[in-house]
RODO-2510 file (C-alpha; in nm, 4 decimals, decimal comma):
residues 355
     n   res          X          Y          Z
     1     x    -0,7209    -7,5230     7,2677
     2     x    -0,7228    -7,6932     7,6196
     3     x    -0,5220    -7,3896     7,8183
     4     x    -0,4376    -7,5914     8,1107
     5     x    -0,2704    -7,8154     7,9757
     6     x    -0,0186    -7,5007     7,7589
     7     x     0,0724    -7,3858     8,0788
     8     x     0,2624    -7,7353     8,1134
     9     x     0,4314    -7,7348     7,7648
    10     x     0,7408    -7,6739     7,6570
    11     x     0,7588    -7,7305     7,2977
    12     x     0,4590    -7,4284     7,1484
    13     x     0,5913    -7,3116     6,8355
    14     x     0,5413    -6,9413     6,8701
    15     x     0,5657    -6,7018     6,5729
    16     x     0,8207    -6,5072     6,7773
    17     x     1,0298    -6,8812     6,7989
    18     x     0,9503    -6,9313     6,4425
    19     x     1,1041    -6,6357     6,2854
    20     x     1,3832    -6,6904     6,4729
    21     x     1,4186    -7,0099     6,3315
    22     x     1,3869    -6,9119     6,0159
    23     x     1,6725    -6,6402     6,0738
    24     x     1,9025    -6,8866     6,2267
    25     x     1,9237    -7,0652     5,8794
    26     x     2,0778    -6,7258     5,7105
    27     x     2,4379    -6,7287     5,8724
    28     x     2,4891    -6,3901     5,7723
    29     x     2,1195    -6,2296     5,8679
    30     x     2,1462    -5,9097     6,1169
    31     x     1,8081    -5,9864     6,2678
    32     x     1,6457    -5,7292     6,0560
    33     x     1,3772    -5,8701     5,9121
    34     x     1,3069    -6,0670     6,2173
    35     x     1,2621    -5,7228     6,3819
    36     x     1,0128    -5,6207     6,1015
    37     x     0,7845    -5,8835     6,1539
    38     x     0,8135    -5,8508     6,5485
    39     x     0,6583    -5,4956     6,5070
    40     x     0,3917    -5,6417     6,2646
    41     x     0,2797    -5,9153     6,4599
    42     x     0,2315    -5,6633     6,7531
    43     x     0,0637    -5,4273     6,5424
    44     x    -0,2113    -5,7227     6,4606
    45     x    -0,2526    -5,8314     6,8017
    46     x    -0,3342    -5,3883     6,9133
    47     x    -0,5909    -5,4389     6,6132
    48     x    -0,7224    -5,7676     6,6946
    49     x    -0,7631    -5,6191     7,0634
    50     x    -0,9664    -5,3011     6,8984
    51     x    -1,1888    -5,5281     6,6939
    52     x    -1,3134    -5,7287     6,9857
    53     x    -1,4106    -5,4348     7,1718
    54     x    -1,5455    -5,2359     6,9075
    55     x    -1,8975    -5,2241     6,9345
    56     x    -1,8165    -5,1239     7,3541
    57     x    -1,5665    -4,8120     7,2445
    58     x    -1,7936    -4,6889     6,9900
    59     x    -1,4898    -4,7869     6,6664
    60     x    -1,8111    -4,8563     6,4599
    61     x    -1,9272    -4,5713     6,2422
    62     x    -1,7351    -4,3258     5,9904
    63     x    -1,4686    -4,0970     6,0661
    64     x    -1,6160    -3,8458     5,8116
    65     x    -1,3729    -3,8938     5,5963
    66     x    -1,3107    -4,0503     5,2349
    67     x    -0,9354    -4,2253     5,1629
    68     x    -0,7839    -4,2550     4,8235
    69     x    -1,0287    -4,5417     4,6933
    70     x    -1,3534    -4,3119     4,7355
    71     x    -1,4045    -4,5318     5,0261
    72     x    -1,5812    -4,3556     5,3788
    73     x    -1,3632    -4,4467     5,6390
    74     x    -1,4055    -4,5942     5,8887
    75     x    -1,3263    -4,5436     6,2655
    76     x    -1,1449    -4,8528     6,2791
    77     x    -0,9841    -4,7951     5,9192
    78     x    -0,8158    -4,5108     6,0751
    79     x    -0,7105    -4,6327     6,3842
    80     x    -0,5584    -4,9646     6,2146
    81     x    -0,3508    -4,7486     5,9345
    82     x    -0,2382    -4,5694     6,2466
    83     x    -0,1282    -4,8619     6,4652
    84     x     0,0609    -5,0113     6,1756
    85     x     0,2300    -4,6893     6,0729
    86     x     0,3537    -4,6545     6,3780
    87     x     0,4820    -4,9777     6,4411
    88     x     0,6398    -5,0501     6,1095
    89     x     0,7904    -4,6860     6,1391
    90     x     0,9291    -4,7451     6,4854
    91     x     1,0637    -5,1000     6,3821
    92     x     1,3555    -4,8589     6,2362
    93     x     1,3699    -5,1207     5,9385
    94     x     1,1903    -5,0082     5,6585
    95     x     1,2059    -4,7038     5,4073
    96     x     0,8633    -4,6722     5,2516
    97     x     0,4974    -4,7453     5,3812
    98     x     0,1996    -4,8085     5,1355
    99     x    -0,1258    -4,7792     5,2799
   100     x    -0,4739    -4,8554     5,1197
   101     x    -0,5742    -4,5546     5,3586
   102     x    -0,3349    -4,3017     5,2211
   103     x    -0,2992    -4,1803     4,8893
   104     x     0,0958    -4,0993     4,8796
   105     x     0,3493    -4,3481     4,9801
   106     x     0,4947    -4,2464     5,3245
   107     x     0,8739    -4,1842     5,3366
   108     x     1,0629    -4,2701     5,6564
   109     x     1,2783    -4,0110     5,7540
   110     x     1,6814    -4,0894     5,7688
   111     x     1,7178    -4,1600     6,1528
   112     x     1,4442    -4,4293     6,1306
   113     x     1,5223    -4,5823     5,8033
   114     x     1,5595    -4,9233     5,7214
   115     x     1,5618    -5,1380     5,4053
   116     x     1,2673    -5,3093     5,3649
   117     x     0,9061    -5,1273     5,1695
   118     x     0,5904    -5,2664     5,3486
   119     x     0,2800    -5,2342     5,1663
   120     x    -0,0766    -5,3103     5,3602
   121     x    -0,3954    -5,2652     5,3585
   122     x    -0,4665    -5,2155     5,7490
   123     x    -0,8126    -5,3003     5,8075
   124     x    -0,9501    -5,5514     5,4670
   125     x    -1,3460    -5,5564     5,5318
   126     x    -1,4080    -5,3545     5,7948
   127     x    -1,7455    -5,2273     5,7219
   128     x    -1,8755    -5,5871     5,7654
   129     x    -1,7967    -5,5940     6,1128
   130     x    -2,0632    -5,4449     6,2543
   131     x    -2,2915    -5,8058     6,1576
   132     x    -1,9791    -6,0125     6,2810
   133     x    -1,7828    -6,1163     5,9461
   134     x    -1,4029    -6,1812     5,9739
   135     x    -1,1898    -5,9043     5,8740
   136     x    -0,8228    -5,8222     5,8504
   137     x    -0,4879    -5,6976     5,7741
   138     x    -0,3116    -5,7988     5,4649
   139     x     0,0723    -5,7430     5,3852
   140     x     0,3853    -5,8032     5,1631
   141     x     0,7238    -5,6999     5,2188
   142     x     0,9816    -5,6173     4,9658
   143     x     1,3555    -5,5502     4,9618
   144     x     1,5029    -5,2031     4,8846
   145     x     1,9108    -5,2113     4,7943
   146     x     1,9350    -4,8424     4,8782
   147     x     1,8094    -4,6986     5,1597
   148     x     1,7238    -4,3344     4,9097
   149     x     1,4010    -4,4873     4,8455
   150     x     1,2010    -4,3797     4,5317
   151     x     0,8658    -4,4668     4,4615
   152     x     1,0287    -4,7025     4,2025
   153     x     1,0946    -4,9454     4,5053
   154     x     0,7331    -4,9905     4,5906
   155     x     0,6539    -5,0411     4,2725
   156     x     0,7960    -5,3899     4,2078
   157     x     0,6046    -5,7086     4,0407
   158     x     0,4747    -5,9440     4,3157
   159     x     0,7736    -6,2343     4,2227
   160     x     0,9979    -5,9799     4,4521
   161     x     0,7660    -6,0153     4,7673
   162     x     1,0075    -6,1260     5,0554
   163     x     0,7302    -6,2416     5,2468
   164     x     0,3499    -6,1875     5,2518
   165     x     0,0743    -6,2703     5,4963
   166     x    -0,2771    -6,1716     5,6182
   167     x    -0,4209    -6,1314     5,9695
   168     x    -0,7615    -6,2321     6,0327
   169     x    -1,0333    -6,1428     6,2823
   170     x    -1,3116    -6,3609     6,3986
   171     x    -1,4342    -6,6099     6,6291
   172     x    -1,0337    -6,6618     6,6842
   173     x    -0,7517    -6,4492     6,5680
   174     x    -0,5076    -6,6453     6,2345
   175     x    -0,1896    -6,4936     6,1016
   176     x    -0,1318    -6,6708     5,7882
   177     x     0,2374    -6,6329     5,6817
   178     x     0,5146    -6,7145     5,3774
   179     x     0,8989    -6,5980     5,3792
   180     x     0,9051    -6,7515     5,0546
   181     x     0,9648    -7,1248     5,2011
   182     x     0,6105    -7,2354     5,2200
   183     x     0,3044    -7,0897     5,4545
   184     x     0,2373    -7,1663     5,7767
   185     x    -0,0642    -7,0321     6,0115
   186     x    -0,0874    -6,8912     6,3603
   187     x    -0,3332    -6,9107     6,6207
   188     x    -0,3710    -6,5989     6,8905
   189     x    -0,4237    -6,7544     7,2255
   190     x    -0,5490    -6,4681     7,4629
   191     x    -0,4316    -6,6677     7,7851
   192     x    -0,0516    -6,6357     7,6590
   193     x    -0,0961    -6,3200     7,4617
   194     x     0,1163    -6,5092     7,1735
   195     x     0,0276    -6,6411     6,8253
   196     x     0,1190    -7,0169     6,7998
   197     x     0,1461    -7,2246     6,5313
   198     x    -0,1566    -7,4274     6,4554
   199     x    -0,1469    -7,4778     6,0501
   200     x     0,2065    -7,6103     5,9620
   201     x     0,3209    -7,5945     5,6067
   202     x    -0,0258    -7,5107     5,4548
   203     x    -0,0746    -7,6869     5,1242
   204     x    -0,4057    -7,5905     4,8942
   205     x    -0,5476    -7,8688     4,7365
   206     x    -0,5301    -7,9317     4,3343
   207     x    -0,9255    -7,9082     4,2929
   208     x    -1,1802    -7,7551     4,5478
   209     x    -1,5529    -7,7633     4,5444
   210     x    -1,6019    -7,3927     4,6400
   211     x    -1,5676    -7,1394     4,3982
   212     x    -1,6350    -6,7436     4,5735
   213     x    -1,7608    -6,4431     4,3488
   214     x    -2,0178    -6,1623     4,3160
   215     x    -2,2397    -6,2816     4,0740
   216     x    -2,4395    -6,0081     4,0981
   217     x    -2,2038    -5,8923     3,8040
   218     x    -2,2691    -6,1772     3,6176
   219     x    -2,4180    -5,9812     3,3644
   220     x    -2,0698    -5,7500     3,2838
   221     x    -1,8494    -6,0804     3,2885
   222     x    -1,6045    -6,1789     2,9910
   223     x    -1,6900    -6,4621     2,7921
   224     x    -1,3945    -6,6896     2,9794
   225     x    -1,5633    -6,5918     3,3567
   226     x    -1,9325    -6,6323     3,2532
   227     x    -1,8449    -6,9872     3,0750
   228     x    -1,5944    -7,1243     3,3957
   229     x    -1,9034    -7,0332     3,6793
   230     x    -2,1416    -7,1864     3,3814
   231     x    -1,9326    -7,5338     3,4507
   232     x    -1,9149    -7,4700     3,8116
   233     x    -2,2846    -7,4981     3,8009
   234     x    -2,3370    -7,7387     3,5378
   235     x    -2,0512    -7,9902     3,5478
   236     x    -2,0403    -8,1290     3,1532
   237     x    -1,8462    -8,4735     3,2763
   238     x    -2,1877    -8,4853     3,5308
   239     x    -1,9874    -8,4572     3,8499
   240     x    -2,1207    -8,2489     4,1512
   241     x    -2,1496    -7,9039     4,1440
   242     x    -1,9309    -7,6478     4,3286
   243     x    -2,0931    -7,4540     4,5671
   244     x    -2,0933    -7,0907     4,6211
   245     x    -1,9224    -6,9489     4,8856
   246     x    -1,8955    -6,5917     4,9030
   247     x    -1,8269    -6,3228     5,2517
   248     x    -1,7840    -6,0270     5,0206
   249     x    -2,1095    -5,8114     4,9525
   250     x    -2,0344    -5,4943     4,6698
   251     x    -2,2239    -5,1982     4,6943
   252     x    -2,4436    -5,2018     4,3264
   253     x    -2,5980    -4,8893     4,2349
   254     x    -2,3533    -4,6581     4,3977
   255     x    -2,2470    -4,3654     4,2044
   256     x    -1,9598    -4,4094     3,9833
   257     x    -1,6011    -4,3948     4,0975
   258     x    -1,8000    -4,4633     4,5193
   259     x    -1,6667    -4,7674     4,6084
   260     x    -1,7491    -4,8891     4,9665
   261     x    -1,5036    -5,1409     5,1426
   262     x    -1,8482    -5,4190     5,1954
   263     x    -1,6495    -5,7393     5,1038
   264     x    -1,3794    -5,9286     5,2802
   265     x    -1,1193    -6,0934     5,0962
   266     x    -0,9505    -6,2087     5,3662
   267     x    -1,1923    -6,4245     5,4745
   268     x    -1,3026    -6,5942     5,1073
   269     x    -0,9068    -6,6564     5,0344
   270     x    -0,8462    -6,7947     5,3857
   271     x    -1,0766    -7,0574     5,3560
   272     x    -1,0126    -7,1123     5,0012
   273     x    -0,6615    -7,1982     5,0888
   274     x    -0,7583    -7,4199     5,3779
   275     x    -1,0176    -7,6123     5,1435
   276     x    -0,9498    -7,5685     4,8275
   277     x    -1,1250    -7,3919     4,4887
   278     x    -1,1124    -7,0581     4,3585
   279     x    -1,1768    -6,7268     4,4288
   280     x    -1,2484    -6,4805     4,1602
   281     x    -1,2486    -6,1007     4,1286
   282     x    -1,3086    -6,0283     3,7529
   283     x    -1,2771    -5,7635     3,5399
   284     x    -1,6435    -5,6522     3,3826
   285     x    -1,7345    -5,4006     3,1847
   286     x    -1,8451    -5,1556     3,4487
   287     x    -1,4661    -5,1935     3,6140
   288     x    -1,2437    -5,2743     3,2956
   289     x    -0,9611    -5,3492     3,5264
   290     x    -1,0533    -5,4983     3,7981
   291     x    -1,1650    -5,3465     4,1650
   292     x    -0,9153    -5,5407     4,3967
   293     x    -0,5898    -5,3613     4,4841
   294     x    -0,2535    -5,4785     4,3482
   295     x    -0,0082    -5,3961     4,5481
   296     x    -0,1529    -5,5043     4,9068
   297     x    -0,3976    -5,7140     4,8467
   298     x    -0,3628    -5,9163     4,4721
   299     x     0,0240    -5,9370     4,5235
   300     x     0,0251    -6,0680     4,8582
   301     x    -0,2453    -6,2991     4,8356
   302     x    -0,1101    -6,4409     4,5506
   303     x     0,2108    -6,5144     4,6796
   304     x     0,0227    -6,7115     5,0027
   305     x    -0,1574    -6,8656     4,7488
   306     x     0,1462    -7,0010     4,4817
   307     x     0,3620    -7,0988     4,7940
   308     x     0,1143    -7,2867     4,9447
   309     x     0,0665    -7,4811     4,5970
   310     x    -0,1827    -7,2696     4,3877
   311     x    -0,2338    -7,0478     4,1275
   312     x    -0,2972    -6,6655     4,0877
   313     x    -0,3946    -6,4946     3,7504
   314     x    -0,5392    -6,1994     3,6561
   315     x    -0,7147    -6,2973     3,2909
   316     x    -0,3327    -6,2212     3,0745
   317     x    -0,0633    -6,3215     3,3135
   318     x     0,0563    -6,4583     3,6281
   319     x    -0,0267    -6,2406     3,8916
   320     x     0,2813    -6,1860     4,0072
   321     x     0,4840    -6,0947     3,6789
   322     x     0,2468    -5,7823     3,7094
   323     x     0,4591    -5,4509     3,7441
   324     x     0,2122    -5,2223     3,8549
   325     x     0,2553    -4,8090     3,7300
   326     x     0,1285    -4,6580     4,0196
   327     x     0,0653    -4,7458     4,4271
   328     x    -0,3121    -4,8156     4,4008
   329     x    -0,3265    -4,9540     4,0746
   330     x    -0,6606    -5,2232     4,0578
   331     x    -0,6297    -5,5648     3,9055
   332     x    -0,8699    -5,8359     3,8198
   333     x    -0,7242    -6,1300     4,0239
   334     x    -0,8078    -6,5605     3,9570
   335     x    -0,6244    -6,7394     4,2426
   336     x    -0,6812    -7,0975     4,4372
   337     x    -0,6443    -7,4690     4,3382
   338     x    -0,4039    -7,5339     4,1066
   339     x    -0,6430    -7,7058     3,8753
   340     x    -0,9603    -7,4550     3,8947
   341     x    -0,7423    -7,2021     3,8259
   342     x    -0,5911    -7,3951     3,5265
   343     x    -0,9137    -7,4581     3,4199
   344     x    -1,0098    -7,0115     3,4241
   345     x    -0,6445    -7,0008     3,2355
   346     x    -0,7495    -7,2137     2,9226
   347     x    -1,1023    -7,0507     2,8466
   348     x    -0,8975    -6,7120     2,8703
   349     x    -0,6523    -6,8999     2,5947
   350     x    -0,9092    -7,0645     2,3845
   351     x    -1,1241    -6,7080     2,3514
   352     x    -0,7605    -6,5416     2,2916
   353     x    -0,6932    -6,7549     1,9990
   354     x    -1,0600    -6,7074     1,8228
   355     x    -0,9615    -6,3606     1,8036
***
């Protein structure tokens, strides 16, 4: 991005001038929600500014501490959940917080409530950045029609999302973002201390050449996954292969029910939906229903996924037509190119009907 010659434009589309945009189309909008994702976009930028320096104010290690998932925590898991509890609290607009870090939905208290449930997982990866992967903040946002907020309202299938969207950070800083009318992508530029939009209207592509997955569980796959990575590799109409792309890195051989945060979805989805293919998170027989998250990260991924053109499934349904029972309920989770997700979607069918 050539800096000098921003400080002479007029017409950078900021995320800030964006939402606003996007308000000004709703007559009858209060600014509310605009608000809300003011107060998230600042909370990315504190932990984008925390990541960077990291390694220089000692944020790597563990905290001592294990959340909800069985997961050690991280310095930098803590301080995240922190920042964005904080920020979404003092936003004044929402009612109930769901953290990956905490194991009870917060409750905002009356003077401070809002209407709006944010559900997150603050820090997506962060044990891989001490050897420099991309990690980051994923989030959805839902509508609550009265502000005496049960646990019922967080608790809603994914087709309610008001908006989704994922933070990520790297080499630069991306806020990938959906209000339900398409996604669009924002670029951090330190000189103006502003995300700007780089990546209008995102659109996934039908078919992709990368498909990402552990397949050091290939041997606890389904029939259906086994057989669709089988024709990744082996093409039966002789085309190309796909290659395998894959950030995340699981933790074999831990004990049972220890489940340290070593991959980063962020990072295999995000470049999924820039180039297309799939990215897979099965069920197997060691983890019968899945490992990901549904609430913060298979529901809000999916969304970013379907509104940029793709497909989400988790081996039954569409992703989002899950209603989960509880807060940190796990799901397997199929998303990407329309097609290579298609394709996932009729081996499920076809070993379905031999039953």
């Amino acid at each position: 991005m050539d800096h000098a010659a921003d400080a002479h434009r007029t017409d950078l589309m900021t995320i800030t001038r964006f939402v606003l945009n996007e308000q000004s189309k709703h007559p009858d909008s209060k600014g509310d929600f605009s608000i809300l994702l003011n107060n998230i976009v600042l909370g990315c930028k504190f932990v984008c500014s925390a990541v960077n320096k990291a390694g220089l104010a000692k944020l790597i290690g563990l905290a001592g501490d294990t959340n909800v998932q069985g997961e050690e925590q991280k310095k930098l898991d803590v301080l995240s959940n922190e920042v964005f509890v904080k920020a979404l609290i003092s936003s004044g607009r929402t009612c109930i917080l769901v953290s990956e870090e905490d194991e009870e939905a917060t409750f905002v208290s009356p003077p401070l409530r809002g209407k709006y449930c944010v559900v997150f997982d603050p820090l997506d990866g962060s044990s891989n950045i001490d050897c420099g992967v991309s990690i980051g903040t994923i989030f959805g946002i839902y509508l609550v029609n009265d502000l005496e907020a049960t646990i019922d309202d967080a608790l809603q299938p994914g087709k309610n999302m008001l908006a989704a969207g994922y933070c990520m950070y790297g080499s630069s800083c991306m806020l990938v973002l959906s209000t339900g009318n398409g996604v669009n992508g924002f670029t951090l530029d330190p000189s103006l201390g502003e995300f700007i939009l780089t990546h209008p209207d995102i659109k996934i592509p039908k078919t992709g050449k990368i498909y990402s997955v552990n397949e050091g569980n290939a041997k606890n796959w389904d029939g259906p996954t086994a057989k669709y990575i089988e024709n990744c590799k082996f093409p039966k109409d002789g085309s190309s292969p796909k290659s395998l792309r894959y950030v995340g890195r699981d933790n074999a051989g831990q004990p049972r029910g220890l489940y340290l945060t070593k991959r980063s979805m962020v990072a295999d989805v995000h470049r999924t939906l820039l180039y297309g293919g799939i990215f897979l998170y099965p069920a197997d027989r060691k983890s019968p229903n899945g490992k990901l998250r549904v609430l913060y990260e298979v529901f809000p991924m999916s969304f970013l996924i379907e509104q940029a053109g793709g497909q989400a499934f988790t081996g039954k349904i569409r992703a989002l037509d899950l209603v989960p029972k509880k807060i940190h309920e796990r799901s397997p989770i199929f998303l990407g190119s329309y097609e290579d997700v298609e394709e996932i979607k009729e081996l499920y069918a076809a070993a379905q009907n031999q039953i």
